[in-house]
Backbone as CSV, one residue per row, in Angstrom:
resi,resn,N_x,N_y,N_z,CA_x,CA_y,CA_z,C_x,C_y,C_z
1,UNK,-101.650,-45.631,53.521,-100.518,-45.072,54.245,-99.279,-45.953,54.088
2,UNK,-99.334,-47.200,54.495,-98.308,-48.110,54.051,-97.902,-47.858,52.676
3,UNK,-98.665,-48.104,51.344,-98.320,-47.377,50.237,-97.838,-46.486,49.727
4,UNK,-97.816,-45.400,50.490,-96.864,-44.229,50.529,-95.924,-44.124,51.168
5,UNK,-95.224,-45.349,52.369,-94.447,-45.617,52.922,-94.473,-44.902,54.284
6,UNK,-95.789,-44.401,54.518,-96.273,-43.474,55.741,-95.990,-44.361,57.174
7,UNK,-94.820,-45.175,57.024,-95.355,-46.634,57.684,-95.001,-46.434,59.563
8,UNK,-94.529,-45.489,60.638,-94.702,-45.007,61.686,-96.334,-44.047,61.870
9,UNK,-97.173,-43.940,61.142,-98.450,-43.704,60.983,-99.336,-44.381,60.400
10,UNK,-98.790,-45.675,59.860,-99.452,-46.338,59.966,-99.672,-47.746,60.919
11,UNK,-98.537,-47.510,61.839,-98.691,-48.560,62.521,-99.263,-47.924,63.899
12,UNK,-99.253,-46.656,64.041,-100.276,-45.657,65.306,-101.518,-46.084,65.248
13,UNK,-102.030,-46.129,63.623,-103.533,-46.474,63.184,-103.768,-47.904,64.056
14,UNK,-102.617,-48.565,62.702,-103.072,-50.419,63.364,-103.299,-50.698,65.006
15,UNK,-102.281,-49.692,65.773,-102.430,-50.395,66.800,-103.669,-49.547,67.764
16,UNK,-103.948,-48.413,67.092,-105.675,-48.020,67.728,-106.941,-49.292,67.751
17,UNK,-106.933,-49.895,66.617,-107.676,-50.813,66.003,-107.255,-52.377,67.111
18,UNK,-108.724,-52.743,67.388,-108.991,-53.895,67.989,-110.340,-54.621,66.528
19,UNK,-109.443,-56.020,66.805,-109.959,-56.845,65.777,-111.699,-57.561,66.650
20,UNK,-113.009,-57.604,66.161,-114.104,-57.823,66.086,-114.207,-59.593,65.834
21,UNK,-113.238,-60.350,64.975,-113.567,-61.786,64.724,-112.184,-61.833,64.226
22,UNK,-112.236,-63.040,63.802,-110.693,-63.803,62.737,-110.516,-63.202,61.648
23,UNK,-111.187,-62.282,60.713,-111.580,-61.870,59.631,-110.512,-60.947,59.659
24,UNK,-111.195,-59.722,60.644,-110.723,-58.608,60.881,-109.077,-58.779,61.601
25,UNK,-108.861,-60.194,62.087,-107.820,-60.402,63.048,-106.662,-60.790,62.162
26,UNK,-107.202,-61.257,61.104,-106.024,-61.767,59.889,-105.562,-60.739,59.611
27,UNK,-106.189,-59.620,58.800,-106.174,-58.529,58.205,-105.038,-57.689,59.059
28,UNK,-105.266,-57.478,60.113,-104.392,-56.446,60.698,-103.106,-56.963,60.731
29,UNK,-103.086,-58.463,60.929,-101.715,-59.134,60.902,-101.033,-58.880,60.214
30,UNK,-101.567,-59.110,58.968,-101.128,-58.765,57.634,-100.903,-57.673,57.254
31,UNK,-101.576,-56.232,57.729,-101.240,-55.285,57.427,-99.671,-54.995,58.497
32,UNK,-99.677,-55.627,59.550,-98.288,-55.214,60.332,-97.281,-56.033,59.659
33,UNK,-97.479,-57.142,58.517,-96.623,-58.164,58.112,-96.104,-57.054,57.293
34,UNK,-96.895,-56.535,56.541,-96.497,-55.663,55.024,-95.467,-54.231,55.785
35,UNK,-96.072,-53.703,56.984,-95.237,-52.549,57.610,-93.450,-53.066,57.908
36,UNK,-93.816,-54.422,58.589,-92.451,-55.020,58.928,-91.679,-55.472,58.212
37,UNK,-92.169,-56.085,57.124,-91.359,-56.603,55.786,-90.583,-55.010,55.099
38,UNK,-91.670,-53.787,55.121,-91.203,-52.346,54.194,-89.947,-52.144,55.548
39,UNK,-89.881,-52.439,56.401,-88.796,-52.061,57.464,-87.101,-52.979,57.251
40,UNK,-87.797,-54.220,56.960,-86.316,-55.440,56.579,-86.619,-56.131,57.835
41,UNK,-87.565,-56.023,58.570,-87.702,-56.652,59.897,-88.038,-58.340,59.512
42,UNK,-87.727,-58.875,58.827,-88.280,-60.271,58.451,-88.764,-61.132,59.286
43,UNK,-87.663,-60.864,60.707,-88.493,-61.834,61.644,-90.021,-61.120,62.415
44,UNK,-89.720,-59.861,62.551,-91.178,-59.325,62.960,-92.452,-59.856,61.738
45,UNK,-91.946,-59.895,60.534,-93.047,-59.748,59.226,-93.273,-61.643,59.528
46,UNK,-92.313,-62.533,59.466,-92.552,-63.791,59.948,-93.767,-64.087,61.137
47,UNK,-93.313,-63.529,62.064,-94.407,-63.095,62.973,-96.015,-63.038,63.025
48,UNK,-95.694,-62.175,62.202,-97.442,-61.405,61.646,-98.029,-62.621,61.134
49,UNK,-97.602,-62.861,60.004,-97.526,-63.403,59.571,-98.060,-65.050,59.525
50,UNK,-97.253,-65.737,60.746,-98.260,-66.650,61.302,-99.013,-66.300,62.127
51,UNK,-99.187,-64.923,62.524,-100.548,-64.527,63.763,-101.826,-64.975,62.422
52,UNK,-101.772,-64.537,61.452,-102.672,-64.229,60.207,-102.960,-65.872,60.227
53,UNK,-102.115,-67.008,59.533,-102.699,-68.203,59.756,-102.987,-68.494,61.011
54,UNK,-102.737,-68.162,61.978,-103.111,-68.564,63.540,-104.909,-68.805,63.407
55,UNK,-105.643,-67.580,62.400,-106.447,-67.290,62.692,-107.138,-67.371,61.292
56,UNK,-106.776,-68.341,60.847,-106.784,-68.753,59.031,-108.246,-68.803,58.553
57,UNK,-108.984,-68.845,59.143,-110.411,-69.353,59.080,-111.196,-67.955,58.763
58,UNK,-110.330,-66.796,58.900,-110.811,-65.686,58.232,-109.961,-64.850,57.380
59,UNK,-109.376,-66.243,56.414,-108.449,-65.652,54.963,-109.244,-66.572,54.054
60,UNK,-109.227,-65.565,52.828,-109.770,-67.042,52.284,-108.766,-67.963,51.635
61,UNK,-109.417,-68.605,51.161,-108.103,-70.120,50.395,-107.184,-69.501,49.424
62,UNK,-107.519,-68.532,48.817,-105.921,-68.096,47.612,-104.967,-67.057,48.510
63,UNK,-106.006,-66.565,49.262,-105.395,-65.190,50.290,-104.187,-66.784,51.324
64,UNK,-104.483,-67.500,51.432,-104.270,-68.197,52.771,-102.840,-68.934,52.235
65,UNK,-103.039,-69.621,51.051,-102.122,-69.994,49.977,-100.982,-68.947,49.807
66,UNK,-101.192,-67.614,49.947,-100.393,-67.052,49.364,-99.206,-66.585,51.146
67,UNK,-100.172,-66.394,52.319,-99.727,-66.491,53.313,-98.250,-67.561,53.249
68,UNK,-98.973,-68.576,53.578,-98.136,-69.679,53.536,-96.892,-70.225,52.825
69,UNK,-96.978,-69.235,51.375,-95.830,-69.279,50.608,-95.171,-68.199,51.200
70,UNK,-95.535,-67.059,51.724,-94.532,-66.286,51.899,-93.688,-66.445,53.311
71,UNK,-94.750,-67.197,54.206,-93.986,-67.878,55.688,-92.335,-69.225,54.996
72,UNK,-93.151,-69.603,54.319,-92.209,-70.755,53.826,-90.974,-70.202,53.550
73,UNK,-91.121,-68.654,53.158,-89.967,-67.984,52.429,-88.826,-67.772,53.145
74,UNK,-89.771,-67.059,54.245,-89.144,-66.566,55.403,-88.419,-67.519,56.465
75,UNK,-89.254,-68.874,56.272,-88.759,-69.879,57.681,-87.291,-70.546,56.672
76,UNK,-87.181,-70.483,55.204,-85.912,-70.946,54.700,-84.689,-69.312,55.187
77,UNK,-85.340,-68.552,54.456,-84.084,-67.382,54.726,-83.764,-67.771,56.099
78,UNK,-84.717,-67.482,57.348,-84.449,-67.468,58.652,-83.757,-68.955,59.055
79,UNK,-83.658,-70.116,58.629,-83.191,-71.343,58.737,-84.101,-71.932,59.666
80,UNK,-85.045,-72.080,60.021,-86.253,-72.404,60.448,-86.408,-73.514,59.677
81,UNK,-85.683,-74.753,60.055,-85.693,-75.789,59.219,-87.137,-76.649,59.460
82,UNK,-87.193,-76.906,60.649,-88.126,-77.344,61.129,-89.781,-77.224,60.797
83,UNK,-89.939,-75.734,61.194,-90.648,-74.940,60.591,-91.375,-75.119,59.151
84,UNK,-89.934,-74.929,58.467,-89.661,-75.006,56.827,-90.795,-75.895,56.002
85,UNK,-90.264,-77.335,56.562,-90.605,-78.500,56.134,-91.875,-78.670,56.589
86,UNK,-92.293,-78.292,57.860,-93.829,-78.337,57.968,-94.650,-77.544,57.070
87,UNK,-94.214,-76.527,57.032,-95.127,-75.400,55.763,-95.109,-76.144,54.554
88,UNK,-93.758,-76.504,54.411,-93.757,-77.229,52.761,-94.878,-78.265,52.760
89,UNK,-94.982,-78.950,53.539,-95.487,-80.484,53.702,-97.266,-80.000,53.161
90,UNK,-97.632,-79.105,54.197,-98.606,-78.289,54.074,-98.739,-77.695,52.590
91,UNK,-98.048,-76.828,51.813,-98.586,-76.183,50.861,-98.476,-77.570,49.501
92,UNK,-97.786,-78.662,49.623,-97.778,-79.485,48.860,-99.471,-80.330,48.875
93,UNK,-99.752,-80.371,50.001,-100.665,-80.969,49.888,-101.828,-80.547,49.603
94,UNK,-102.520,-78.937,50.360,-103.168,-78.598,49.721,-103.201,-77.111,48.710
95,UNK,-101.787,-76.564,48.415,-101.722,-75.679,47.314,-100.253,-76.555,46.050
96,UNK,-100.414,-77.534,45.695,-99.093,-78.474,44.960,-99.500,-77.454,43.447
97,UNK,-100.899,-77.332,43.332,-100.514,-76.845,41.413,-100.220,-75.378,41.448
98,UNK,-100.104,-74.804,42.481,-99.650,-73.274,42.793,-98.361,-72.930,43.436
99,UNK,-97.721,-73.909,43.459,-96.659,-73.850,43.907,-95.465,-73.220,42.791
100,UNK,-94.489,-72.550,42.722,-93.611,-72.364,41.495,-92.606,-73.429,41.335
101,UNK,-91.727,-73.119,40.629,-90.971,-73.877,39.983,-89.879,-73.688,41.405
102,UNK,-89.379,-72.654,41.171,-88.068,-72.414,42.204,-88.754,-72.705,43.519
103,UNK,-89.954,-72.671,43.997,-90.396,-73.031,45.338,-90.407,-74.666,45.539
104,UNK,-90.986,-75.249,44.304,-90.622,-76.738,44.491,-89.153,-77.211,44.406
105,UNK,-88.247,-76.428,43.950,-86.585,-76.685,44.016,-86.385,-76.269,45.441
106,UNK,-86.512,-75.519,45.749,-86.757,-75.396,47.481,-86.743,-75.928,48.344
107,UNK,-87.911,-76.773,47.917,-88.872,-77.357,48.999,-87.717,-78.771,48.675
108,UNK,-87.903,-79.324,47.749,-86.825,-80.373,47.529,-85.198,-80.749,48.165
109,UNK,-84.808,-79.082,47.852,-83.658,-79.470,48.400,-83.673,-78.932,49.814
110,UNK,-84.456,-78.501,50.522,-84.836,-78.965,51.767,-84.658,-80.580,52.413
111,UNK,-85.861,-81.054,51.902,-86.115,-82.597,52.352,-85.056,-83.257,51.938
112,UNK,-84.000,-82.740,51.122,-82.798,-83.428,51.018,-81.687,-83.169,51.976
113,UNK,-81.686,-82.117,52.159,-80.378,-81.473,53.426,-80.988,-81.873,55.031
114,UNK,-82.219,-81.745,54.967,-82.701,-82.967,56.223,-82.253,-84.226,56.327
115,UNK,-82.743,-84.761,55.197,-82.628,-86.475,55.185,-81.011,-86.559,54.900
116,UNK,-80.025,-85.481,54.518,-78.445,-85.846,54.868,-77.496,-86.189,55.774
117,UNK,-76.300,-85.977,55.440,-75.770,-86.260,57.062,-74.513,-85.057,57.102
118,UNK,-75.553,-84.076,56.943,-74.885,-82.262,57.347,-75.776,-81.720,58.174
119,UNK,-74.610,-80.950,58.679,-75.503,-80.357,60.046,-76.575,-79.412,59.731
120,UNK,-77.570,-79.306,60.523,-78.090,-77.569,60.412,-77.978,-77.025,61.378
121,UNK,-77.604,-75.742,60.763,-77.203,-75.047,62.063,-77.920,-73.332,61.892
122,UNK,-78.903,-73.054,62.792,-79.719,-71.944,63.308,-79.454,-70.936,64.248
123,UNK,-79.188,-69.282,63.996,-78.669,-68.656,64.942,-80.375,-68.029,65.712
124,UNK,-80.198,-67.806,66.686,-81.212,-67.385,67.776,-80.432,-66.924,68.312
125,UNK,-81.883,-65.538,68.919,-81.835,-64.767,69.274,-82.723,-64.626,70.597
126,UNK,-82.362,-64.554,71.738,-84.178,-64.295,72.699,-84.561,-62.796,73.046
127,UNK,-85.780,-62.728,72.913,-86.806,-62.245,72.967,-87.595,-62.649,73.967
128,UNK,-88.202,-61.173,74.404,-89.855,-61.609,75.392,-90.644,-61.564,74.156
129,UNK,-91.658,-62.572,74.881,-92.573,-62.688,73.943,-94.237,-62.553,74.714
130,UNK,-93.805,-61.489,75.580,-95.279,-61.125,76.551,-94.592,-59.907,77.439
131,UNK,-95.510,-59.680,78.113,-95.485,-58.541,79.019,-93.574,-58.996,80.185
132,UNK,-92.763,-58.260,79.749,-91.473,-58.342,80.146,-91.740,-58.746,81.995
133,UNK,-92.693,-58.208,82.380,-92.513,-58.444,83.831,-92.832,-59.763,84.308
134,UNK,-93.805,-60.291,83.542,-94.627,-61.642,83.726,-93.554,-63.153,82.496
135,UNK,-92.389,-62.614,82.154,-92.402,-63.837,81.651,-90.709,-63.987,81.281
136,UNK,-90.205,-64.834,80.700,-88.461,-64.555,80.654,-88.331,-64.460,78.982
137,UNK,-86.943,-63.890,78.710,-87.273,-63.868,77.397,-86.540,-65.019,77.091
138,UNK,-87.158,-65.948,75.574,-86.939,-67.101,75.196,-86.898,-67.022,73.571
139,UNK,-86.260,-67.896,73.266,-86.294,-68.613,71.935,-86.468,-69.843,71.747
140,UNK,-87.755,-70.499,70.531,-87.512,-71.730,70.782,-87.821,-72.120,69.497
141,UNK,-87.522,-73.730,69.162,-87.399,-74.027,67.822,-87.735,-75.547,68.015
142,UNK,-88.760,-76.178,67.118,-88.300,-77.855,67.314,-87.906,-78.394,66.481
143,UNK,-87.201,-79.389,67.194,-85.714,-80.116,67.112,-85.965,-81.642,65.732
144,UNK,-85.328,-81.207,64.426,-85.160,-82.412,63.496,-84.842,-83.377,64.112
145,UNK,-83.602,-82.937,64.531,-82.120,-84.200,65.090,-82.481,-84.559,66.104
146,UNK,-81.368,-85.270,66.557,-81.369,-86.154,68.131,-80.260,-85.734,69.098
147,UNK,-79.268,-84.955,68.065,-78.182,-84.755,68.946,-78.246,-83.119,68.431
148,UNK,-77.673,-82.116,69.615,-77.731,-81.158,69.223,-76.278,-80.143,69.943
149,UNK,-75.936,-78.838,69.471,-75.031,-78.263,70.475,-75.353,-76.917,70.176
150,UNK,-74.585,-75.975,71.323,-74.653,-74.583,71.128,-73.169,-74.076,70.673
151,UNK,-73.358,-73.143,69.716,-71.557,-72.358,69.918,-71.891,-70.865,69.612
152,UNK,-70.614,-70.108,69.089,-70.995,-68.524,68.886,-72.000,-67.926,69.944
153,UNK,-71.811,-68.023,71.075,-72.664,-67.603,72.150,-72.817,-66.292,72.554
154,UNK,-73.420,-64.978,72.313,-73.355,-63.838,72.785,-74.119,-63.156,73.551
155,UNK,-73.112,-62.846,74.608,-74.431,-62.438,75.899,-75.197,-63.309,76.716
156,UNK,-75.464,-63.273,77.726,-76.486,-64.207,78.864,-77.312,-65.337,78.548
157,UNK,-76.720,-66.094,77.838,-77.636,-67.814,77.574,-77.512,-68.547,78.885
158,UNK,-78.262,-68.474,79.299,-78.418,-69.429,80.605,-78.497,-70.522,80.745
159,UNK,-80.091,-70.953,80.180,-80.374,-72.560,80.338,-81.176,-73.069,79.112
160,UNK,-81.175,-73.972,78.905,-82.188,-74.826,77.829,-82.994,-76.123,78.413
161,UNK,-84.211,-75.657,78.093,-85.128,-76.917,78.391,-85.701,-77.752,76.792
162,UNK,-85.318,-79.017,76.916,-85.647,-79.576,75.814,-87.899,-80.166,76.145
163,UNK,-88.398,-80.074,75.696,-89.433,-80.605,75.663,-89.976,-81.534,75.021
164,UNK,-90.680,-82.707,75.209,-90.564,-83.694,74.316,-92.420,-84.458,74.250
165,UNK,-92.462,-85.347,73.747,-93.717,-85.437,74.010,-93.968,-86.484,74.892
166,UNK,-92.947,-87.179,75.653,-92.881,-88.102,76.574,-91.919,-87.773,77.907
167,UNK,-91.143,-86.937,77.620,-90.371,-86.217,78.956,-89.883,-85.026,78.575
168,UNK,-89.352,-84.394,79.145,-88.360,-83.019,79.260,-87.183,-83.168,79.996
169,UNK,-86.005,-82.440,79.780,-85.236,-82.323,80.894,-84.540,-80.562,80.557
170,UNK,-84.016,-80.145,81.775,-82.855,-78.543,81.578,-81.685,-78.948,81.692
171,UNK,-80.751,-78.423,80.964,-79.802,-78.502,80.981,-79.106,-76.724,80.437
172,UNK,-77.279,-76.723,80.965,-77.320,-75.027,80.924,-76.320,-74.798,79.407
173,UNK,-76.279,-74.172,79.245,-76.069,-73.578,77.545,-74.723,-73.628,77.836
174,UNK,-73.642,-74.759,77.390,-72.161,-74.557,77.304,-72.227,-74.652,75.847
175,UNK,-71.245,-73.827,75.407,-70.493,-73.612,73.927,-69.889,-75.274,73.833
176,UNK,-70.003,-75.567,72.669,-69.431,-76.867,71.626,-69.627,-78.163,73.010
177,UNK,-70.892,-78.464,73.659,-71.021,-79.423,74.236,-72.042,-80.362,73.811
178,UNK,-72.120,-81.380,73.242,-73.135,-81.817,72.273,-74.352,-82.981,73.123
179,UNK,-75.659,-82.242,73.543,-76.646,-82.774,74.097,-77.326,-84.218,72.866
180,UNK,-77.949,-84.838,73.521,-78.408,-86.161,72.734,-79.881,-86.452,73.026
181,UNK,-80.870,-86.633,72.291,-82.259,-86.968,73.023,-82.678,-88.153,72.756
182,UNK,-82.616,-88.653,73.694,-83.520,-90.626,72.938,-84.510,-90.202,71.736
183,UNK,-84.424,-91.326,71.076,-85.654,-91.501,69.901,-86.981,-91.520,70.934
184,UNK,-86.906,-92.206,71.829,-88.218,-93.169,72.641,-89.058,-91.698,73.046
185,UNK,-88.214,-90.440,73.321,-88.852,-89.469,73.801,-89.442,-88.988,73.003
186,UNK,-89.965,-89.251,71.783,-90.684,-88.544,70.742,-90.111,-87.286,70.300
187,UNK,-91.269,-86.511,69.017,-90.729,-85.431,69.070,-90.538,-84.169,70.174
188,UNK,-89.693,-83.380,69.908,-89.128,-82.362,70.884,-88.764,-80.729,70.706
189,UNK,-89.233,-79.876,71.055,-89.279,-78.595,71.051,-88.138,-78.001,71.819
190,UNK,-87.105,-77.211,71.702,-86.018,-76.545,72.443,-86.173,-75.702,72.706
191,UNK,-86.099,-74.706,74.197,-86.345,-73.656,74.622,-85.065,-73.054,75.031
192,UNK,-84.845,-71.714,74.771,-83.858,-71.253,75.699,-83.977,-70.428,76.290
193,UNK,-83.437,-69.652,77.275,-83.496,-68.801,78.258,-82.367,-68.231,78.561
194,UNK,-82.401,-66.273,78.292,-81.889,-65.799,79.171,-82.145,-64.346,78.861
195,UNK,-80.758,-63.462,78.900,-81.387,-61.836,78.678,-81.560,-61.513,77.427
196,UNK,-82.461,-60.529,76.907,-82.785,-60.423,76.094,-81.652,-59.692,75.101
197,UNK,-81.937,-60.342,74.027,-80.894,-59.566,72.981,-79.613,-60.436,72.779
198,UNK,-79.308,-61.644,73.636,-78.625,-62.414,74.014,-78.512,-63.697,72.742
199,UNK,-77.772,-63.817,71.847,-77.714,-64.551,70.622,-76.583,-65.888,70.811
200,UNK,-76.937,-66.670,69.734,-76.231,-68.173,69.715,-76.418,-68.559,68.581
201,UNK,-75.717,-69.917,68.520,-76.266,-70.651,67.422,-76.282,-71.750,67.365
202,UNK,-77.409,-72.861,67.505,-77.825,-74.101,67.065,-77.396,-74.752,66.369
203,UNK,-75.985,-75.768,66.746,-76.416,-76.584,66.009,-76.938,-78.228,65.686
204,UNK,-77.801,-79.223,64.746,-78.199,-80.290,64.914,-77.242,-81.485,64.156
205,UNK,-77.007,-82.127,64.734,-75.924,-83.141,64.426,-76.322,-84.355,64.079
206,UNK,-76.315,-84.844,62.854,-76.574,-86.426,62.171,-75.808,-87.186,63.452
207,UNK,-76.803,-87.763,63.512,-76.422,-89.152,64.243,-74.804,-89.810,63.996
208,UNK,-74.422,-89.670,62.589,-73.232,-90.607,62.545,-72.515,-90.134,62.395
209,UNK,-72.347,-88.834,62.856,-71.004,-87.876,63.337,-71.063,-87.260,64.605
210,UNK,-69.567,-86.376,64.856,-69.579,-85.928,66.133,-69.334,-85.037,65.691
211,UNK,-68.678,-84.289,64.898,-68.300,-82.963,64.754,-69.145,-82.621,63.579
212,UNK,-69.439,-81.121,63.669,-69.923,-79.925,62.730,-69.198,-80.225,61.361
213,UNK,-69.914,-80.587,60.671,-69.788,-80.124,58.963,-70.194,-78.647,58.425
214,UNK,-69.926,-78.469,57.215,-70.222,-77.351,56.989,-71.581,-77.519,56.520
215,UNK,-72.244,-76.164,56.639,-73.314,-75.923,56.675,-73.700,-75.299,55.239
216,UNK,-74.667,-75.618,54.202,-74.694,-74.711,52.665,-75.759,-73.706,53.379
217,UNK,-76.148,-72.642,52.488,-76.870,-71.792,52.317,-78.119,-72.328,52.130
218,UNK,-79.503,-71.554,53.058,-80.706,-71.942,52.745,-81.099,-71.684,51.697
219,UNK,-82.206,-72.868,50.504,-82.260,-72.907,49.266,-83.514,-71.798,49.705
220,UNK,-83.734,-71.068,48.305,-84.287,-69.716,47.479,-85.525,-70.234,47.017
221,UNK,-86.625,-70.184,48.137,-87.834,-69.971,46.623,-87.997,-69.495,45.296
């Protein structure tokens, strides 16, 4: 059905279907990855996507490999820097002779625009990500840098909680105000909060500046 582009009947099917083990639990992921990707939904197909490695232990190793290159794809388009570099780190180590040519130019000039002193800068969006009554909608991302700010703000951004692996603190979402996190607090995860549909944009600031540089285009597998 997906193949014929039947893809509002085929996602009636998928979602009749309850998964039995990890096997069956990958599979469906993947089949909603392939519906959402035929849509342009990238961040829904992102999604799936890691539900499928969530539950990796029933893909096998070339199926799992090939997952992972296509998350990698998605966390550069999406600027999922963070993200990015963890997948990379990952498929270098255990898929490096399957990797392509343009994916290792990628992956490279990644770990180079990290280790620079240009900003990155990530637009978010929040979303619920559970039953709307039981939870707020959020976006969250963890944090390269040490210093960070919000600007381009649209719609109800409320608050941000930074999370860390030694403290947390909230603080509330002002446009071009630039937050700072000790080193000592380890790494750190950023949450935000407010109504849904409600967009911004992130950005992370080298230490040895104060103001926004320009930002290049995420490199192309």
């Amino acid at each position: 059905m997906i193949d014929a582009a039947q893809l509002f009947e085929a996602k009636q099917q998928l979602d009749e279907l309850k998964p039995n083990n990890n096997y069956e639990a990958g599979r469906l992921a993947l089949a909603r990855a392939r519906i959402a990707e035929s849509t342009g939904d990238s961040e829904q197909s992102l999604g799936h996507l890691r539900t499928a490695l969530f539950v990796s232990d029933g893909l096998e190793k070339a199926l799992l490999g090939s997952v992972q290159r296509q998350v990698f794809a998605l966390e550069l388009g999406q600027r999922e820097w963070a993200a990015a570099l963890e997948t990379y780190d990952s498929l270098r180590s255990d898929y490096a002779g399957e990797l392509t040519v343009p994916e290792k130019l990628a992956g490279d000039e990644l770990i180079a625009l990290v280790a620079s002193d240009r900003s990155l800068s990530t637009r978010g969006e929040l979303e619920c990500r559970c039953d709307k009554e039981n939870g707020d909608p959020l976006w969250s991302a963890r944090l390269l840098r040490r210093e960070f700010a919000f600007s381009e703000i649209a719609g109800a951004v409320d608050r941000f909680e930074v999370r860390c692996e030694t403290r947390q603190f909230t603080g509330k979402v002002v446009a071009d105000t630039t937050w700072k996190v000790p080193d000592s607090w380890g790494k750190c995860t950023l949450f935000v909060f407010g109504e849904e549909g409600a967009k911004f944009r992130l950005v992370e600031l080298p230490t040895q500046i104060a103001t926004t540089q320009p930002v290049p285009d995420p490199p192309q597998p």
